[in-house]
Every structure is written in C-alpha cells, then in structure tokens.
C-alpha positions in Angstrom: 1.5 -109.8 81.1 0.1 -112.7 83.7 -1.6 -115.6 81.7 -5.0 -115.8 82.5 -4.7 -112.4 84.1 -7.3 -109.8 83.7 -5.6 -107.0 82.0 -7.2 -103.4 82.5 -7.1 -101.8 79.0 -6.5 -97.6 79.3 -7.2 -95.3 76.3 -5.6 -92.1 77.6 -7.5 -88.6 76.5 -8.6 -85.5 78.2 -12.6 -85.8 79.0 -15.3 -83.5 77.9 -16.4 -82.5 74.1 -13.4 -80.1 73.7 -10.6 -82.4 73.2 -12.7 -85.0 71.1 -10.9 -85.9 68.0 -8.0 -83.9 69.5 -4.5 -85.8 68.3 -4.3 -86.2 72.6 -7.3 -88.2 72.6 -6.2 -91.2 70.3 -6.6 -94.2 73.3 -10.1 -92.7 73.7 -10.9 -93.3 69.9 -8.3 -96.7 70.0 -10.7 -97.8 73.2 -14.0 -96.7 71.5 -13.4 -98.9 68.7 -12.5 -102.4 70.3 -15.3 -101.6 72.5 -17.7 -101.4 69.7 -16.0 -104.4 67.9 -16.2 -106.4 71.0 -19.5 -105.3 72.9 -18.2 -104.0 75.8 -20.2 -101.0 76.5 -17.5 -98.5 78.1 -20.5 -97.0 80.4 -19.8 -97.8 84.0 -18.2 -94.8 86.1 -15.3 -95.5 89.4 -13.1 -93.4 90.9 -13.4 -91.0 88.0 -12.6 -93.7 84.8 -15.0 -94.6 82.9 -14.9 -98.3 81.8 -16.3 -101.7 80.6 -15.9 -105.5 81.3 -16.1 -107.7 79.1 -14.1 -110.2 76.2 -11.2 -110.0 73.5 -12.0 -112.8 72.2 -11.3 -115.1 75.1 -9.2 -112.8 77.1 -10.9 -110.6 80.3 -10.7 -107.1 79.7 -11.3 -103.9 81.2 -11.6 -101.3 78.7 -11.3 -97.7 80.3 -11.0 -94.2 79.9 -10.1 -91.9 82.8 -12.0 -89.0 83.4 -9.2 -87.1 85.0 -7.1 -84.4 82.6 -4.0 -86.5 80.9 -1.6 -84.7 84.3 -3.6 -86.8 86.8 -4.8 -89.7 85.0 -2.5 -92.2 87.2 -4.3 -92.0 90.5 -7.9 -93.1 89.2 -6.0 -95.7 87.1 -4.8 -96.9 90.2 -7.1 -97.1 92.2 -9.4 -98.7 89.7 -6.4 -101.6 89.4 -6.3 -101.8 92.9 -10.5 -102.5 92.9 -9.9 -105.5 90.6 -6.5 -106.9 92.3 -5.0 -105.8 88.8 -0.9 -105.4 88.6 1.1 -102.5 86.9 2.4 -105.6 84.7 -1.1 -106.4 83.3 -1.9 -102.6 82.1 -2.1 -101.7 78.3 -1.8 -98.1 77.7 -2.3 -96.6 74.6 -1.3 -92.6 74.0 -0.1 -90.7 71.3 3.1 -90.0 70.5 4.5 -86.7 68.9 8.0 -88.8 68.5 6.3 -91.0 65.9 4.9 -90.3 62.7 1.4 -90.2 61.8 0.3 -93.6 60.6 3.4 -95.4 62.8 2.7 -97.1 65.8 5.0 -98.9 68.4 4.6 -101.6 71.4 6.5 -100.8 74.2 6.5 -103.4 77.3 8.3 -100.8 80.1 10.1 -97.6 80.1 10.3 -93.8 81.2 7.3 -91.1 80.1 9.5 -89.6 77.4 7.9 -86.3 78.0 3.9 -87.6 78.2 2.4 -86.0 81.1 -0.5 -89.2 81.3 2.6 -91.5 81.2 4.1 -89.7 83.9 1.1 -89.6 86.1 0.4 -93.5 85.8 4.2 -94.3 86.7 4.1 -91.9 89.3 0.6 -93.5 90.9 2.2 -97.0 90.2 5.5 -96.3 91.4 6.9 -98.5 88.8 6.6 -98.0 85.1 6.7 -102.1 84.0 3.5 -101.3 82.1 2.9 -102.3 77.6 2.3 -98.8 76.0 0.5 -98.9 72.6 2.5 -95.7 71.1 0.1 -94.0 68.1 2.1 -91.6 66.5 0.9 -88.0 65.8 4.1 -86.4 64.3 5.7 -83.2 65.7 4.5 -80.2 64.9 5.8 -77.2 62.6 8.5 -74.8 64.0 5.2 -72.1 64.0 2.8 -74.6 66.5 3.5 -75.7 70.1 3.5 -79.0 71.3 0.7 -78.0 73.4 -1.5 -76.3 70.5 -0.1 -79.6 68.4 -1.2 -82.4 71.0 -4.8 -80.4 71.1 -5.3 -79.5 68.1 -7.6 -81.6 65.6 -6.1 -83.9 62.8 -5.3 -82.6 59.6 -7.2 -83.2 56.3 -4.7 -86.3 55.2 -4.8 -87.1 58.2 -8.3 -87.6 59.1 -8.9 -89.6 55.9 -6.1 -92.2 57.5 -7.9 -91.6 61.1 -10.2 -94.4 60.7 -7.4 -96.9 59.4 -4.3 -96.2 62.0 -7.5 -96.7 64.9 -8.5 -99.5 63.4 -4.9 -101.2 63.3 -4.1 -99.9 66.5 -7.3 -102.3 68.1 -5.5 -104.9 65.9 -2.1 -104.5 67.7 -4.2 -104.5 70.8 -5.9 -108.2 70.2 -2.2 -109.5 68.8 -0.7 -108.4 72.4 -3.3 -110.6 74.3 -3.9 -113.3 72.3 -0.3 -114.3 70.9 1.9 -111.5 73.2 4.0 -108.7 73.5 6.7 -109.7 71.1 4.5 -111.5 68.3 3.0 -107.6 68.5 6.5 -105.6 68.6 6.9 -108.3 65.4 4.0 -107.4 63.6 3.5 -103.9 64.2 6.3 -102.1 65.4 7.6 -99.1 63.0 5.7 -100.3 60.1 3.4 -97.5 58.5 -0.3 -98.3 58.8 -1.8 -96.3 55.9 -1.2 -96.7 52.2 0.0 -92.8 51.8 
C-alpha cells in the first residue's frame, strides 16, 4: 500500500436481510465493526456500494460494502476507486475463506481468487489482482453440505459464540495492516487461531 494513500476498505457479503450472519457475509460484519469502533457511519450510497469516510486512527479510510451479489461485486468496486483516484494496490478485501478454519485468519498482499467468485469479480474489474485480502476462515463443509448451502448458511452454535471474537481480531489485523504494514500483520496474525477453543 501507498503511504499517505487513502486506502478503500471492502467487506465483501451478498446484500439484503437473507444472507445476514451468513458465513459469506464475514467482511460485512468485519466492516460493521471498525466502523462502529471508529465512527465512520457506513451510510452513504455510489455506484451500488455502500460506504463511509472517515479515520483509522490517523490513516484515511473508506469503509465499504457493495451492494452488488458477491459474482459482480468488482465493477461497483471499481468504479467507486476510480471516483476517489484510488489504486488496485491500496484496496483491503476481506472475504471468507472455506480453505481456512474457523477461527484462522490470513493476510494476503496479491494472488489468484482461489475459487471466490467476489475475488474473481474484483480482479476481473481491476484487471490486476495486486490487492491485500484479509482471509476469515469459515472451514469446509461436511461431505452431506455444498459449498454453496455451506458459504450461505448461518454459523454454527460453537461457532457463533467465537463470532464476536474472530470479528473482533479480524478489525485488529485490519488496523496492524495500516498502521505498521502488511508484513508486521502476516507477522502477527497469519495462521494463528483467534479463539481460545
């Protein structure tokens, strides 16, 4: 990321009061949170993402949260970028992740869309894919359960009693990656289980 570069903050979900709490909808709940811990009312509405200005402590930030289905979340992403003369380079992105466990999360500075279809849609918008991903893990499902039905499907009982924890720790990682960088994150945070069980 650019110093001194406003970076555009995306909390990937599907929109509407279906998928809320959905496994899918992790960056919205990651986003939700450092928006409420930073008081940067998410409330503003462009090109279909829904989004915030404001301050991580003393880094410029747009928080957002497209509006578009996770398939085409990449071409109101970019066009919002292009509105505030923001780079690929200078986006966070942080998505669940069926490859990690629950309660594991992972920094990623660039990379392919390892099966995510919002990954895929912002690198094909972007044309490039040198964008940080915040990975959240949300395990893979049992041999019975799609990945589909798994990705959409509410948290588990365990798992919703760690929900509030693994957000919480995931805005941490978020804060480390802008105020002390990408690798002092990867450092901190990478592979290490959030919750105590």
């Amino acid at each position: 990321m650019s110093p001194s570069q406003l970076r555009l903050i995306v909390g990937l979900g599907n929109p509407g009061h279906t998928y809320k709490k959905t496994r899918h909808n992790i960056g919205f709940m990651v986003a939700d949170d450092l928006a409420a811990a930073f008081s940067i009312p998410v409330e503003k509405k462009k090109f279909g993402v829904l989004y915030g200005k404001g301050f991580i402590n003393d880094n410029g930030v747009i928080l957002s949260k497209p509006q578009e289905f996770m398939n085409r979340c990449g071409p109101p992403i970019k066009r919002l970028a292009k509105y505030h003369n923001i780079f690929s380079e200078d986006l966070l992105i942080i998505h669940d992740d069926i490859d990690l466990s629950f309660g594991i999360i992972k920094i990623k500075e660039k990379g392919g869309a390892g099966g995510h279809k919002g990954l895929r849609s912002l690198i094909d918008a972007f044309g490039r894919n040198d964008f940080t991903r915040l990975r959240v893990g949300v395990g893979r499902p049992g041999a019975e359960v799609s990945v589909t039905d798994h990705v959409l499907g509410r948290f588990d009982f365990n798992e919703k009693n760690n929900l509030e924890q693994v957000v919480r720790t995931t805005g941490d990682a978020v804060v480390t990656i802008l105020c002390e960088g990408i690798k002092e994150g990867m450092n901190r945070y990478n592979n290490k289980k959030v919750i105590s069980s």
